[in-house]
NULO-692205 format. One record per residue: residue in one letter; x, y, z of N, C-alpha, C, O, CB in turn; residue number from 1. Coordinates in Angstrom, 1 decimal. Glycine has a CB too. Layout:
REM NULO-692205
aa | nc1 | nc2 | nc3 | cac1 | cac2 | cac3 | cc1 | cc2 | cc3 | oc1 | oc2 | oc3 | cbc1 | cbc2 | cbc3 | i
A | X | Y | Z | X | Y | Z | X | Y | Z | X | Y | Z | X | Y | Z | NUM
...
END
This chain:
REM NULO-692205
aa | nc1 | nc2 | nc3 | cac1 | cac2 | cac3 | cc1 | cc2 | cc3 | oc1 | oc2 | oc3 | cbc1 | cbc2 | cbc3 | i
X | 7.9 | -4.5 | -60.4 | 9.2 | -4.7 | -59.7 | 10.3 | -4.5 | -60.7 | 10.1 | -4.8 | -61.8 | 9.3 | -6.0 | -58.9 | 1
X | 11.7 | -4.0 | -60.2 | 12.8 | -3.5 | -61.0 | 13.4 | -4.8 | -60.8 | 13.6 | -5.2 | -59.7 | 13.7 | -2.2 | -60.5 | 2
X | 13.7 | -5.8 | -62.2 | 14.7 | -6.9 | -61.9 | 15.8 | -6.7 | -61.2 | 16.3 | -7.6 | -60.6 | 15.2 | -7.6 | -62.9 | 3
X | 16.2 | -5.3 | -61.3 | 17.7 | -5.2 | -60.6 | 17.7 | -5.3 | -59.4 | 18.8 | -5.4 | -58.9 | 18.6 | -4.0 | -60.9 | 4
X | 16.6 | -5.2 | -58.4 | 16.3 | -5.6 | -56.8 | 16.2 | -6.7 | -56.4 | 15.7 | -7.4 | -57.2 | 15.3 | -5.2 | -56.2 | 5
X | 16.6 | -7.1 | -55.4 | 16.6 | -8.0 | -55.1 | 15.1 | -8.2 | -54.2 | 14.6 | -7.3 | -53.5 | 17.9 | -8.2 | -54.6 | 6
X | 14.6 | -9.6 | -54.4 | 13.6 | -9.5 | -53.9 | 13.3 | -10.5 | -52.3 | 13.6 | -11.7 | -52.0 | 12.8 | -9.6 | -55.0 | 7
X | 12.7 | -9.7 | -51.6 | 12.7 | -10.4 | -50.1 | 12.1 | -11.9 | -49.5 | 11.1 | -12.1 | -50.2 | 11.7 | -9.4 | -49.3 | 8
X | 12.2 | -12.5 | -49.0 | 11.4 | -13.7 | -48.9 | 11.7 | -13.9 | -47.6 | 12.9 | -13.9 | -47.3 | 11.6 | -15.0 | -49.9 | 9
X | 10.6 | -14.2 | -46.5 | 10.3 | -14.1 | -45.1 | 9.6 | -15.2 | -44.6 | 8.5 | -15.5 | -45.1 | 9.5 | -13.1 | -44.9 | 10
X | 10.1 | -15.9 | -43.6 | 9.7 | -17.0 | -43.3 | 8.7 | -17.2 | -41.8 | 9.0 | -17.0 | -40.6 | 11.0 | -17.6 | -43.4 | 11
X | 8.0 | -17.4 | -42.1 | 6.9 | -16.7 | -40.7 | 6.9 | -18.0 | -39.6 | 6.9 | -19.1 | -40.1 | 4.8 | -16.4 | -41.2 | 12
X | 6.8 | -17.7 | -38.3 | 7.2 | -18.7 | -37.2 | 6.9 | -19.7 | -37.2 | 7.7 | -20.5 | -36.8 | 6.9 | -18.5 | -36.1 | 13
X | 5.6 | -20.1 | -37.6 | 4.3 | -21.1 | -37.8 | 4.8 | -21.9 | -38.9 | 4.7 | -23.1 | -38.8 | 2.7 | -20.4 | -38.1 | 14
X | 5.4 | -21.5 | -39.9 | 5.7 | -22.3 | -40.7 | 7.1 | -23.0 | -40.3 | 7.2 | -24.0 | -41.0 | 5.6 | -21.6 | -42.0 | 15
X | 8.1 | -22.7 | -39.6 | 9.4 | -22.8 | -38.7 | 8.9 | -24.6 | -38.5 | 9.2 | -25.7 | -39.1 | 9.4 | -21.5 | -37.0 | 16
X | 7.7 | -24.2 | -37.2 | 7.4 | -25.1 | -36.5 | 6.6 | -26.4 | -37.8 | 6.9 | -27.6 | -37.8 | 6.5 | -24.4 | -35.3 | 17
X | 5.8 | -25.7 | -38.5 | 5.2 | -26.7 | -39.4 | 6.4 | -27.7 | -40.2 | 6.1 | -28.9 | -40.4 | 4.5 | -25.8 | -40.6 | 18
X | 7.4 | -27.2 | -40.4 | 8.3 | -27.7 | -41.5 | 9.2 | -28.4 | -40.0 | 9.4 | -29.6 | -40.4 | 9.3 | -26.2 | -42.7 | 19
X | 9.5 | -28.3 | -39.0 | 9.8 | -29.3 | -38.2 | 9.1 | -30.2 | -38.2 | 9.7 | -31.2 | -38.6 | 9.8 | -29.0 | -37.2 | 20
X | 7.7 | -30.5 | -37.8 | 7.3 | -31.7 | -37.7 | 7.1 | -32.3 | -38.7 | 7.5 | -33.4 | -38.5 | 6.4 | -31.7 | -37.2 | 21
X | 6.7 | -32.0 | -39.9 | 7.3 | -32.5 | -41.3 | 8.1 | -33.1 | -41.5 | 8.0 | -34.1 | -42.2 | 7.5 | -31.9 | -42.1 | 22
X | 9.4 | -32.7 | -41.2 | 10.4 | -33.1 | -40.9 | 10.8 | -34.4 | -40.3 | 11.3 | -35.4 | -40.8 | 10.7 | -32.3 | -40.5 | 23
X | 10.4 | -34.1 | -39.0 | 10.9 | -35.5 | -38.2 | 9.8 | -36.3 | -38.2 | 9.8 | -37.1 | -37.3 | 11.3 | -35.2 | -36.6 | 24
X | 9.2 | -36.3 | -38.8 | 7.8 | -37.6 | -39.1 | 8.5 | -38.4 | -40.7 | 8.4 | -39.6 | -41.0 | 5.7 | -36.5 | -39.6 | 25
X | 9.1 | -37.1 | -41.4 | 9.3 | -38.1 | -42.7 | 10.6 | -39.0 | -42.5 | 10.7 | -40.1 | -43.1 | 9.5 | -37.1 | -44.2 | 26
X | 11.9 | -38.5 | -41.6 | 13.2 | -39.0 | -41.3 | 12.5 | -40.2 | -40.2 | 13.2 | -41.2 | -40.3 | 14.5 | -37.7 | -40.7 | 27
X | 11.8 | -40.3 | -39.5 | 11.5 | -41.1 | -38.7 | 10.9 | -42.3 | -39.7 | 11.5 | -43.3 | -39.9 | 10.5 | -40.5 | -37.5 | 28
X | 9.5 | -42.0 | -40.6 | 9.3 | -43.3 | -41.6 | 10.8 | -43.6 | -42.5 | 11.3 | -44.7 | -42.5 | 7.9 | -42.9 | -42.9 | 29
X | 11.2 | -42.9 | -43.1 | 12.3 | -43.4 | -44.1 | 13.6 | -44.3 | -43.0 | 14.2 | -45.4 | -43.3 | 13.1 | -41.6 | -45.1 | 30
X | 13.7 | -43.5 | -42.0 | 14.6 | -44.4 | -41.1 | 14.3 | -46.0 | -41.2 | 14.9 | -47.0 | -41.6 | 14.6 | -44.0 | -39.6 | 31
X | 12.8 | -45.7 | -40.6 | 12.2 | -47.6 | -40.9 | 12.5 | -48.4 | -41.4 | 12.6 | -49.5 | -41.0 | 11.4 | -47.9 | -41.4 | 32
X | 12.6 | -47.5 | -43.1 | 11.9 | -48.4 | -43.6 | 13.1 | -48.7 | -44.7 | 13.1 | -49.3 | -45.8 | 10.4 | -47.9 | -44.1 | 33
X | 14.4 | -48.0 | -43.6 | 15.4 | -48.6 | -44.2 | 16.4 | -47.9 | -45.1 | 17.4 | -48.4 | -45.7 | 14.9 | -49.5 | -44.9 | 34
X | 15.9 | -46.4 | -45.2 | 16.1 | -46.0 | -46.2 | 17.1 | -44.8 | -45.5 | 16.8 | -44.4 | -44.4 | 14.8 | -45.8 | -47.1 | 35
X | 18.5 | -44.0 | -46.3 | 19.3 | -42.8 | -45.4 | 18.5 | -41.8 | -46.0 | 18.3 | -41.7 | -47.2 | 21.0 | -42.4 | -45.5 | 36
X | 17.9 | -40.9 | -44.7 | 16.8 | -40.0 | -45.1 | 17.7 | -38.8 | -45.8 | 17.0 | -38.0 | -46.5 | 15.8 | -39.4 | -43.6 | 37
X | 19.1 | -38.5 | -45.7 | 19.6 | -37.4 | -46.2 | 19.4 | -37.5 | -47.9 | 18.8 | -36.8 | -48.7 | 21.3 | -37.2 | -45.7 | 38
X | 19.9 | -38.6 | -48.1 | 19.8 | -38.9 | -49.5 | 19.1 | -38.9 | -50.2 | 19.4 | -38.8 | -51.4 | 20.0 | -39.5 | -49.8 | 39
X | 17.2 | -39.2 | -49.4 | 16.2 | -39.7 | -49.7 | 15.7 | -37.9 | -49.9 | 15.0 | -37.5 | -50.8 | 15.5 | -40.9 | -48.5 | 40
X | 16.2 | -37.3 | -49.0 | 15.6 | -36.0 | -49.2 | 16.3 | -35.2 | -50.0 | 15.7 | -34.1 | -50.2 | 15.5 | -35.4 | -48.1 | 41
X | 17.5 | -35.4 | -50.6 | 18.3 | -34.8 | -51.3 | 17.3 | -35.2 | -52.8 | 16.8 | -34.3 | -53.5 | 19.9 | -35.4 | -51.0 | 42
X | 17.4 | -36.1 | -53.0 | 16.6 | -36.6 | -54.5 | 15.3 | -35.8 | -53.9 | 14.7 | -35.0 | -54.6 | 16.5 | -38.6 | -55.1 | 43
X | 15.1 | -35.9 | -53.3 | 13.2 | -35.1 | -53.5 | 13.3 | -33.4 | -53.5 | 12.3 | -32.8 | -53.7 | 11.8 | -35.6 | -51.7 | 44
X | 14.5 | -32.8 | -53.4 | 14.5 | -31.5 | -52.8 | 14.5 | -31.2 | -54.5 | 13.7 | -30.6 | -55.2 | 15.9 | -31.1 | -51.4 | 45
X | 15.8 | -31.8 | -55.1 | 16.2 | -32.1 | -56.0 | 15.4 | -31.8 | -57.6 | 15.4 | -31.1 | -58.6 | 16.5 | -33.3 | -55.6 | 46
X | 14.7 | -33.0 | -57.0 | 14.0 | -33.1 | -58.5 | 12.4 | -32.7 | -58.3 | 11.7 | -32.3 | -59.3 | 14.3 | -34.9 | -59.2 | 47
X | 12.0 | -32.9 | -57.2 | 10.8 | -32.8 | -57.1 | 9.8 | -34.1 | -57.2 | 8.6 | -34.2 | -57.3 | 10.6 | -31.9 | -57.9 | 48
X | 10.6 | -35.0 | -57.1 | 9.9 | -36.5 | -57.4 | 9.9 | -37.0 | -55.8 | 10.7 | -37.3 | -54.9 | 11.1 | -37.7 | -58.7 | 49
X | 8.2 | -37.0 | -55.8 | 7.8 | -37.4 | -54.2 | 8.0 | -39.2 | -54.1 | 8.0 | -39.9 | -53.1 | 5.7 | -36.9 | -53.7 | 50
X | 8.3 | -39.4 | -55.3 | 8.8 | -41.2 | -55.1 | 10.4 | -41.7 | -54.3 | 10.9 | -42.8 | -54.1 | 9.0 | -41.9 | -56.8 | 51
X | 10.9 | -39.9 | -53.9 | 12.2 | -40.4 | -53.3 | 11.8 | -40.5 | -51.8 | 12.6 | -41.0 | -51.0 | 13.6 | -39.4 | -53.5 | 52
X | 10.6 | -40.1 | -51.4 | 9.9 | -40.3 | -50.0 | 8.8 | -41.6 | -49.9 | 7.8 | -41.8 | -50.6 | 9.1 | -38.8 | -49.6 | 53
X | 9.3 | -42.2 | -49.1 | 8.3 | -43.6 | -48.7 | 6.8 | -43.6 | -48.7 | 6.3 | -42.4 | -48.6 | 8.6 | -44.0 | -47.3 | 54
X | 6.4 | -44.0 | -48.7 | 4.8 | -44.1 | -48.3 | 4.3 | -44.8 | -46.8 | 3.2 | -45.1 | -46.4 | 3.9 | -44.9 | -49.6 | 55
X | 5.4 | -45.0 | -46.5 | 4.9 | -45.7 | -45.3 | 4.7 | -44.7 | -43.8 | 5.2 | -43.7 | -43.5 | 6.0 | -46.8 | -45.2 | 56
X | 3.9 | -45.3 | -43.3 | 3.3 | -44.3 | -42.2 | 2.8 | -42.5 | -43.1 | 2.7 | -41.4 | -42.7 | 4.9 | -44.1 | -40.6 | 57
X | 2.8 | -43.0 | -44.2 | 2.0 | -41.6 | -45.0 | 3.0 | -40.5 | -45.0 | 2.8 | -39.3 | -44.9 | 0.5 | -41.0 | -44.3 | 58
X | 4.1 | -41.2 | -45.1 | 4.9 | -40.1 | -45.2 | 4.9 | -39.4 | -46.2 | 4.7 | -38.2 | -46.0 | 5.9 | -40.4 | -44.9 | 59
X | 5.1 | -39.8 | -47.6 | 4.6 | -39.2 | -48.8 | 4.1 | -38.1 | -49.0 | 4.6 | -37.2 | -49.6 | 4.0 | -39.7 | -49.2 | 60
X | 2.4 | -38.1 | -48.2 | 1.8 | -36.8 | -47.9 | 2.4 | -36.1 | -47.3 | 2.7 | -35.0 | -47.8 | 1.0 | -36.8 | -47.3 | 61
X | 2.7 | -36.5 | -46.1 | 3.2 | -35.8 | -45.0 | 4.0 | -34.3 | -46.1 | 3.5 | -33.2 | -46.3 | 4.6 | -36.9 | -44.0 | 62
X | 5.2 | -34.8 | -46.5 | 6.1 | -34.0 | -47.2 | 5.3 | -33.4 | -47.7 | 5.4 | -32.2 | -47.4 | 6.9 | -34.4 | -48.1 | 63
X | 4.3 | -33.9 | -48.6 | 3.3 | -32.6 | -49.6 | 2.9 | -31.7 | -48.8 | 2.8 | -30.6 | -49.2 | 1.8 | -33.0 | -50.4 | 64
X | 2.6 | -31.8 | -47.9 | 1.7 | -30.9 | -47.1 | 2.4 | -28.9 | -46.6 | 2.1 | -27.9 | -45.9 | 1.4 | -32.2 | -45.4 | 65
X | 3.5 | -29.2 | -47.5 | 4.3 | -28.0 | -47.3 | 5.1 | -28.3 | -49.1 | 5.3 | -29.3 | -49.7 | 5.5 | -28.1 | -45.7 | 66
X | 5.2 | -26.5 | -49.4 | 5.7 | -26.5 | -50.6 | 7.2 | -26.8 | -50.4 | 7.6 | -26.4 | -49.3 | 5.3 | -25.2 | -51.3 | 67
X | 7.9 | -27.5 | -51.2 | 9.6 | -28.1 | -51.4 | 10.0 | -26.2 | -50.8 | 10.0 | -26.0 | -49.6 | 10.4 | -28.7 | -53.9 | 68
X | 10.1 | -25.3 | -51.8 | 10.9 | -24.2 | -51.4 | 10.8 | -23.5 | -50.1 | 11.7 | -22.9 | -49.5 | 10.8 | -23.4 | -52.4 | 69
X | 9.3 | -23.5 | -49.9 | 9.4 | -23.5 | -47.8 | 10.0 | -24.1 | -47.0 | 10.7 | -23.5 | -46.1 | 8.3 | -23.9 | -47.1 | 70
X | 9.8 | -25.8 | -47.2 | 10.5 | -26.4 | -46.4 | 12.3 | -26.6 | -46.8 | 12.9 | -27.5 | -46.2 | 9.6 | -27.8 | -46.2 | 71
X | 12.9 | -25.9 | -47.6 | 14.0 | -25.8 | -47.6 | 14.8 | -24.5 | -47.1 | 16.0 | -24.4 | -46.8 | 14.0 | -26.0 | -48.6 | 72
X | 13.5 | -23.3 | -47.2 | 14.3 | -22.3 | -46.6 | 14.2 | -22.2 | -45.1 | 15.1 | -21.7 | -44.4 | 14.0 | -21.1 | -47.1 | 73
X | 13.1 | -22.9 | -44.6 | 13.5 | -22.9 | -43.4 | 14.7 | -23.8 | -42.9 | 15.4 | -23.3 | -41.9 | 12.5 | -23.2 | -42.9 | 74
X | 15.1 | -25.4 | -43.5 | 16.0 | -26.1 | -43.3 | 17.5 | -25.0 | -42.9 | 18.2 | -24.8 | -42.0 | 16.1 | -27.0 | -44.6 | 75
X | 17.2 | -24.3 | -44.8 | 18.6 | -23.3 | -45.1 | 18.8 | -22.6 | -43.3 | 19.6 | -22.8 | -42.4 | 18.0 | -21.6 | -46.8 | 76
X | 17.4 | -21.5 | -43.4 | 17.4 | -20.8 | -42.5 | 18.0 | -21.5 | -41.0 | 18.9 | -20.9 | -40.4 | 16.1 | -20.3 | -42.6 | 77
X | 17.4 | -22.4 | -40.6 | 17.9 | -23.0 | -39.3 | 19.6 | -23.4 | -39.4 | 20.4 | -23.1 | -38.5 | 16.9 | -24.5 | -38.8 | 78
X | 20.0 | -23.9 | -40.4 | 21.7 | -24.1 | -40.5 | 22.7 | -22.6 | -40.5 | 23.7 | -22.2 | -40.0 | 22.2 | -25.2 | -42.1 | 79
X | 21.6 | -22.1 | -41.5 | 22.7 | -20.4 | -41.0 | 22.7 | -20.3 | -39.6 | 23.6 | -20.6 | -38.9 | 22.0 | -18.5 | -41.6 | 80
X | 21.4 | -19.9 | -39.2 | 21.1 | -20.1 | -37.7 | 22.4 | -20.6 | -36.2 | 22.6 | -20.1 | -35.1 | 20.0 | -21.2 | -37.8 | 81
X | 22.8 | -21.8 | -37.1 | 23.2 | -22.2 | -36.2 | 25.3 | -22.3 | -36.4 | 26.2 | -22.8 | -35.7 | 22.3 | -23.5 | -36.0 | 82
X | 25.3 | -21.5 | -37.6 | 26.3 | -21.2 | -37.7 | 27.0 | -19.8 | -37.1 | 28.2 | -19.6 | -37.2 | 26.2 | -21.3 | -38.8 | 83
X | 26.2 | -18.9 | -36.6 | 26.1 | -17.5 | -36.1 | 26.5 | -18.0 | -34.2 | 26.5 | -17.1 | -33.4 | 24.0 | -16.8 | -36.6 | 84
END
């Protein structure tokens, strides 16, 4: 590949839906358990440190179970989305 191209990255439907429920399972434990999930997800997006996500109701996993830069571009992707 020519560094001077830019290169494509595509986000496939299934993973859309995957990174939703991921989603509202980890803001639903962190709500619990007390914690503001923006913030909680900001430090994990962040640094990569899965200790800013709870363990409770397994949420922890949960998050793993999708790579950080997937479940961000879809985030990205759905707010352009809804800026259009």
């Amino acid at each position: 590949m020519d560094h001077g191209d830019t290169a494509r990255f595509e986000i496939v439907t299934d993973r859309k839906k995957q990174a939703h429920d991921i989603m509202a399972e980890v803001m639903v434990s962190l709500e619990e358990k007390g914690y503001n999930p923006i913030n909680q997800l900001v430090g994990y997006f962040l640094s990569g440190d899965p200790t800013y996500i709870t363990n409770h109701k397994g949420a922890r996993g949960v998050i793993r179970r999708m790579e950080r830069d997937d479940l961000l571009a879809v985030i990205i992707s759905h707010y352009v989305e809804s800026l259009e």
